[in-house]
N, C-alpha and C positions, 0 to 999 in steps of 0.2 A: 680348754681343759680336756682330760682322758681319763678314762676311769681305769686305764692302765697305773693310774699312779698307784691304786689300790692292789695290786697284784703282790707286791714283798709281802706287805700286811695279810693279806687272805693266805698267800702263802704258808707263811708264819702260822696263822691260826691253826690250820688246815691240818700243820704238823702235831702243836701243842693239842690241839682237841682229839686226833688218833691215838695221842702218848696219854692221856688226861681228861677221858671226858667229863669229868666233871668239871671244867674248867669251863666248859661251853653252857653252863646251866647257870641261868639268870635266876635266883629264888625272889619270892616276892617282890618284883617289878607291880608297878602302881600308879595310879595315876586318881589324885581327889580332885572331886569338884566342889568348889563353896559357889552358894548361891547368895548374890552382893543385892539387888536390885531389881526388882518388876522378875523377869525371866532370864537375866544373865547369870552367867557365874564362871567365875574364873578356876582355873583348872591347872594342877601344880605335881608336879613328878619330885621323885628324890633328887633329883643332882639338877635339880632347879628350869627344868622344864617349864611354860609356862602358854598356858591359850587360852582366850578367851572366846564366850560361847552368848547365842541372842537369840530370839524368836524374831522372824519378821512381825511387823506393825501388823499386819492383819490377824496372827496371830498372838497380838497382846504383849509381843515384844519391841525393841526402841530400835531393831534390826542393825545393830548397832556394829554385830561380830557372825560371822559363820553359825548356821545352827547345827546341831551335833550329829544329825543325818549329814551334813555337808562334809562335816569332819571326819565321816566313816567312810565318804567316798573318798573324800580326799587320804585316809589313811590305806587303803586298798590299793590306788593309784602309785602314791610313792612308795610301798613298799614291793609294791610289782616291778616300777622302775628300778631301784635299789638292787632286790635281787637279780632282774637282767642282768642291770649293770656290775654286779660283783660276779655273776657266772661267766658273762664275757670276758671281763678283768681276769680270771684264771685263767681261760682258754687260750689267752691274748689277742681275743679279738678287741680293736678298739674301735670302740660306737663313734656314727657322724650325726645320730638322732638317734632319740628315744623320747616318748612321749605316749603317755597311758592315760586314758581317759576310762571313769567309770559310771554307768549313768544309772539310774533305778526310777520307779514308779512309787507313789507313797497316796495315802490317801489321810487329809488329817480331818477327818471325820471323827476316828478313831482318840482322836487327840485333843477333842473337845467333849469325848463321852458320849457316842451316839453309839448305842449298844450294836454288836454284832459285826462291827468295822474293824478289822485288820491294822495295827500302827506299825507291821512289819512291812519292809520295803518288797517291792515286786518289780519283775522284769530286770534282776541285778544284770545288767553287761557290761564288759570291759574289751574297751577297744587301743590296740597296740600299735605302735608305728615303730619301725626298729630301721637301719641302716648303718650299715661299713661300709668301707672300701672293702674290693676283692674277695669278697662273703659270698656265695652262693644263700640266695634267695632260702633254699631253704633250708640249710644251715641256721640263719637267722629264723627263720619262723621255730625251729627245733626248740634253738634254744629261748627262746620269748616263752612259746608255751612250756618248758619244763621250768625255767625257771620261775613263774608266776604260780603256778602250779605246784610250786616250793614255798610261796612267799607267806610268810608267818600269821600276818593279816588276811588273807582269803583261803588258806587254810583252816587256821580258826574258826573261822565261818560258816566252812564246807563241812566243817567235821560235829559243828552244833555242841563241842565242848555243852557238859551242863555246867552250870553257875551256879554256888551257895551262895544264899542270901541272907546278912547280917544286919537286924534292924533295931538298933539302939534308940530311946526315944528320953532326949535330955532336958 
């Protein structure tokens, strides 16, 4: 497979969003979580997305599903990939590897209530493996870091967006 197939597409986009940009603006994108059992709960988007979420056994879950620190590395990762891979896809460079890994520090101290403990992640890194044919080295590194460095999810992050808080009690 190529992530050149993506190239008309982005193309395409690329035009309609310069003539349109409102056409590129996703409003209330969303994502709930119901909580089913002990510490799981399954988690459902509009257009039928669907994941489910666990605590390990040590920590009072049945370890049954990813836990949602996992899911945040895991969502940083693919969207890092993703966007390489559609910024290459423009340029026409076709990828022979790509693989993002992102690792952090946690301390769940914090997550059992022991005052004064941090439940934010530490030592976030992300490490990039990228390769074409006929790519200058760093070419490739260029574009790995800018396009990560684009990517919606570690952007997000970096920028500390605040977040309103809506608490209904039924």
């Amino acid at each position: 497979m190529s992530n050149l197939r993506a190239r008309d597409a982005l193309d395409r986009a690329h035009r309609l969003f310069l003539q349109c940009p409102s056409a590129a603006r996703t409003p209330n994108s969303s994502a709930t979580a119901v909580w089913r059992d002990g510490l799981r709960c399954e988690v459902a988007g509009p257009a039928g997305e669907q994941a489910v979420t666990d605590m390990p056994r040590p920590l009072g879950g049945d370890g049954i599903a990813p836990n949602p620190g996992w899911l945040l590395r895991a969502s940083m990762a693919a969207c890092a990939a993703t966007a390489i891979a559609m910024r290459a896809a423009r340029l026409g460079i076709e990828l022979t590897s790509l693989a993002v890994s992102v690792h952090s520090e946690s301390d769940a101290r914090g997550l059992v209530g022991i005052d004064g403990i941090s439940t934010a992640f530490t030592g976030m890194r992300m490490s990039i493996k990228i390769g074409a044919d006929n790519v200058p080295e760093e070419q490739l590194r260029e574009l790995a870091e800018l396009s990560e460095s684009q990517s919606p999810v570690s952007r997000t992050l970096r920028e500390q967006s605040p977040m309103a808080l809506e608490v209904s009690v039924v």
